[in-house]
N, C-alpha and C positions, 0 to 999 in steps of 0.2 A: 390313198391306201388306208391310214390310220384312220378318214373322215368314215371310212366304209367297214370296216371293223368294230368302229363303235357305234356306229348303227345297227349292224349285226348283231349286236349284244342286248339291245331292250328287247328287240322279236325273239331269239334265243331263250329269254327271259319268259316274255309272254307266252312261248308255248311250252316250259317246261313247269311254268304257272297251270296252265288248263290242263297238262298230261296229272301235276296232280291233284288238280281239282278232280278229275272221271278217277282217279285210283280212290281219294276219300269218298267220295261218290258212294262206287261201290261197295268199300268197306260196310260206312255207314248202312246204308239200305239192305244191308246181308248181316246187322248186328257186330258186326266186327270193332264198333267204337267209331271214335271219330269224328263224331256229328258233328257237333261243339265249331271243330276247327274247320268242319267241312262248310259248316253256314258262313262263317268269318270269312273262309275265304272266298264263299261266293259273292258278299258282299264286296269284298276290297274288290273283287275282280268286274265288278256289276252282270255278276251273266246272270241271264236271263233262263232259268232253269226252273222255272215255277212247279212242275207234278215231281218232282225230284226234290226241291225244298221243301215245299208243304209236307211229303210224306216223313221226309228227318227231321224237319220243324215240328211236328206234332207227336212224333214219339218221343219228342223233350218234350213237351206240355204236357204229354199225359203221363210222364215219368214225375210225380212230385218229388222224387227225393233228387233228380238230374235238374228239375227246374228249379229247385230251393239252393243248388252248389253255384248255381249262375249270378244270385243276388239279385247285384240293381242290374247285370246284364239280362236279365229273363223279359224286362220290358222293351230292349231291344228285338228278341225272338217274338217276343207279340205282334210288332210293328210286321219285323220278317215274313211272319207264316199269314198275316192279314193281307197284304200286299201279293205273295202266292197263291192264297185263294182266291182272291180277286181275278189273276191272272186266271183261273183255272174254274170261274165260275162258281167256284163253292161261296156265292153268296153271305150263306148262312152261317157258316164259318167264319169268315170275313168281320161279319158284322158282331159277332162274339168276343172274337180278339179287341175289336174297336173300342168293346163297351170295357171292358175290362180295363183296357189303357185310359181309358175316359174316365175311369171313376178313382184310378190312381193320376191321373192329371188333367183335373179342372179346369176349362179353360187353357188347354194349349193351343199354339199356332200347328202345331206340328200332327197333334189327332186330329184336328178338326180339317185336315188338309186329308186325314185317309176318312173323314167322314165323305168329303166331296168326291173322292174318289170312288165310294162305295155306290152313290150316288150315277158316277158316270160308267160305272159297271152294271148300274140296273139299266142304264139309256135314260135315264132322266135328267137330262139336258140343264133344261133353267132351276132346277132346285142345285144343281153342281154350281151352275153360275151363281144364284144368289150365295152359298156356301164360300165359293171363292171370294166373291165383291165383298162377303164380311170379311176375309181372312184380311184381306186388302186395306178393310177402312184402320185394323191394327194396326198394319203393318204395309204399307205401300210398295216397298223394296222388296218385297217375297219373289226372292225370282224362277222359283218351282211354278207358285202359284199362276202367273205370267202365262209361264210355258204350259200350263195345262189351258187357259183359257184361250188359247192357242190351237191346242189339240182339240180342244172340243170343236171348236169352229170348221176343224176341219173333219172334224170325224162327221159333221151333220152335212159337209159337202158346200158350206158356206165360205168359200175363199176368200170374198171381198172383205166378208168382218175379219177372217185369218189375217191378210192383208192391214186391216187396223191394227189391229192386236200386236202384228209383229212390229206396228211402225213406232206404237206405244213402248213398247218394250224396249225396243233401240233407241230410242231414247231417252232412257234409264239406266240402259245396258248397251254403251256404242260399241265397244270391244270383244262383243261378242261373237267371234266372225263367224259359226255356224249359224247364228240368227241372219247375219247377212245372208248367209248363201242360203237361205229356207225363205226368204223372202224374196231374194231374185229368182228360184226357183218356182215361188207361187205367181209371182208376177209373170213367167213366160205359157204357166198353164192358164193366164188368162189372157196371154199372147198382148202382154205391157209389156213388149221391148225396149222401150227406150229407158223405161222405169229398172229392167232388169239389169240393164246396161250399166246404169248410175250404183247399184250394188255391186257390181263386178269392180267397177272403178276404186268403188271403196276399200273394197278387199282386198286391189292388185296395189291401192297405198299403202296398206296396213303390214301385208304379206309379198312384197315384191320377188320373190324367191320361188312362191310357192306357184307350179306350173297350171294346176289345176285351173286355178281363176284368173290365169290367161289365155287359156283352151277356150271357157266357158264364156269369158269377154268377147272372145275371139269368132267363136258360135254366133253370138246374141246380133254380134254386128252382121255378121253375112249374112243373118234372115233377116233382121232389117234394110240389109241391100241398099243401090246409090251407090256409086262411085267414091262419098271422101268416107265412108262406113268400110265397102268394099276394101279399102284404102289400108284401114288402121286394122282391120281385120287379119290382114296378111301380115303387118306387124305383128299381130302379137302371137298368130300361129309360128314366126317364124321364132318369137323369144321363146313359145314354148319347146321349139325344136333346139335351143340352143340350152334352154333350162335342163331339158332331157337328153342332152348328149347327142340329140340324132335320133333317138329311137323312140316317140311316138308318132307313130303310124298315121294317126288319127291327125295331127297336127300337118303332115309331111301334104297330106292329102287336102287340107286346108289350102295352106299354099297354093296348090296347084290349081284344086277348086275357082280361090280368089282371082289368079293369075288367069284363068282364064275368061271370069265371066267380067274385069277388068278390060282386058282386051275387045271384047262385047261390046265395050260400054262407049269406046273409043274408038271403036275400029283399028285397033293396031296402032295410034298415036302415042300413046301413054309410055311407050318401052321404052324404061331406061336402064343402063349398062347393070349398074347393082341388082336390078329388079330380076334384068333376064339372069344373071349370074345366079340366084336367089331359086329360082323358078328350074333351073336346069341341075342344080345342085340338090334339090328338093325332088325333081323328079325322079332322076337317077339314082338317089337314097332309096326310094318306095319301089322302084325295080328291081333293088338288088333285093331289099326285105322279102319280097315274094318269091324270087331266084331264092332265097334261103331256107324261106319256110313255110312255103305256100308254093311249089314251084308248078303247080295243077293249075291256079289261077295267076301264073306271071303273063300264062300271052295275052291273059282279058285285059288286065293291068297296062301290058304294052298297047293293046288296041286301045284303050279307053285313051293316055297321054297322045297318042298320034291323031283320034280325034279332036282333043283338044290344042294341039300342033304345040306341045311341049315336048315332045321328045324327035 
């Protein structure tokens, strides 16, 4: 009870966060004030609200006596409204704010990363990449930098160099388990399961608790298929169903899935007493779910398990 209470309280949080993000919003964009705090906080917030910030970003630029009260924070609002234009195709814009910050910091790591940017906003691919490789030869550990050379790879449809790129990166950055899960994701759109499998494994060491990347382990194995895959497979949809209390759907249906094409595989040898307990336990979860809330599609549900001779 306590555990779920205080999980209730960051989402509580996060959404009385973005209610008043749209009221500063508002304000601002109606002159009402506000700006100032409305950028801050879309920052902290990282929302992605680009023709909404560029238009309150730019009426502090073009207010000199609002951008002279800001100080040294006005070169933060440069970065801001450049970054927004970029999102929002104003180029030329873009490239304005850039030079300005450029001529107030010489040689930074941090302009010369929204020069690449500007770069990968016009679709010019290898002048970004050569942009990044310099950022790089300063600084190897840039770990933005990284992640765009990443995106770019992916943005031209080249997965196998994304594929590099992410293997380099994790290996700079092992802890970073959404890199893991974008790299087992890129490896099953080039249908490398076994490769994808080995990221799942690392996540479900890293993250044992966390159900998702034993769902997705759980996946990777049943389309690889084979009997000791099949196998481990049902394990882990059954830890997911036990991670989630019983109630993912998608996991319950795993089971049964496994449990049957198992049986396939063996002709009906393989049952054993925990297995079929597993199996009839897992069934009868996913008929009640549809009995409850789905009860249009509970007879398809009961046809499909009596074809499969689980129920």
């Amino acid at each position: 009870m306590a555990a779920a209470t205080a999980a209730a309280v960051p989402a509580a949080t996060a959404a009385e966060e973005e209610a008043r993000l749209l009221r500063l919003e508002e304000q601002a964009e109606h002159g009402g004030g506000g700006a100032w705090e409305y950028l801050c906080l879309a920052r902290r917030l990282r929302a992605r609200r680009p023709a909404h910030v560029l238009r309150v970003g730019l009426s502090l630029l073009n207010d000199a006596s609002a951008r002279s009260r800001l100080a040294s924070e006005q070169w933060t609002l440069y970065e801001q409204v450049a970054v927004a234009a970029m999102d929002c195709q104003r180029l030329d814009l873009a490239k304005d704010c850039i030079g300005v910050l450029s001529k107030q910091f010489p040689g930074s790591n941090r302009v010369a990363r929204l020069d690449a940017l500007l770069f990968e906003a016009k679709g010019e691919w290898a002048e970004a990449e050569r942009a990044y490789a310099k950022i790089l030869e300063n600084n190897p550990f840039d770990q933005i930098v990284h992640k765009r050379k990443i995106a770019i790879a992916k943005a031209q449809g080249d997965m196998s160099l994304a594929v590099d790129y992410l293997n380099k990166y994790l290996e700079l950055f092992m802890a970073d388990h959404d890199a893991w899960r974008e790299l087992a994701e890129t490896y099953i759109s080039l249908q490398m399961y076994k490769q994808a499998a080995f990221c799942y494994e690392e996540l479900i060491l890293a993250h044992p608790t966390i159900p998702l990347y034993h769902i997705a382990y759980a996946e990777v194995l049943y389309t690889m298929g084979g009997l000791e895959n099949l196998q481990t497979a049902k394990k882990y949809y059954a830890s997911t169903i036990q991670l989630t209390g019983g109630k993912n759907t998608r996991a319950l249906f795993g089971v049964c899935l496994c449990t049957s094409a198992i049986n396939q595989l063996t002709k009906g040898r393989n049952k054993e007493e925990e297995g079929s307990e597993l199996q009839a336990l897992a069934a009868e979860a996913l008929l009640k779910n549809y009995k409850e809330h789905a009860p249009s599609k509970a007879p398809l549900i009961s046809s499909m398990l009596k074809n499969m001779k689980l129920s």
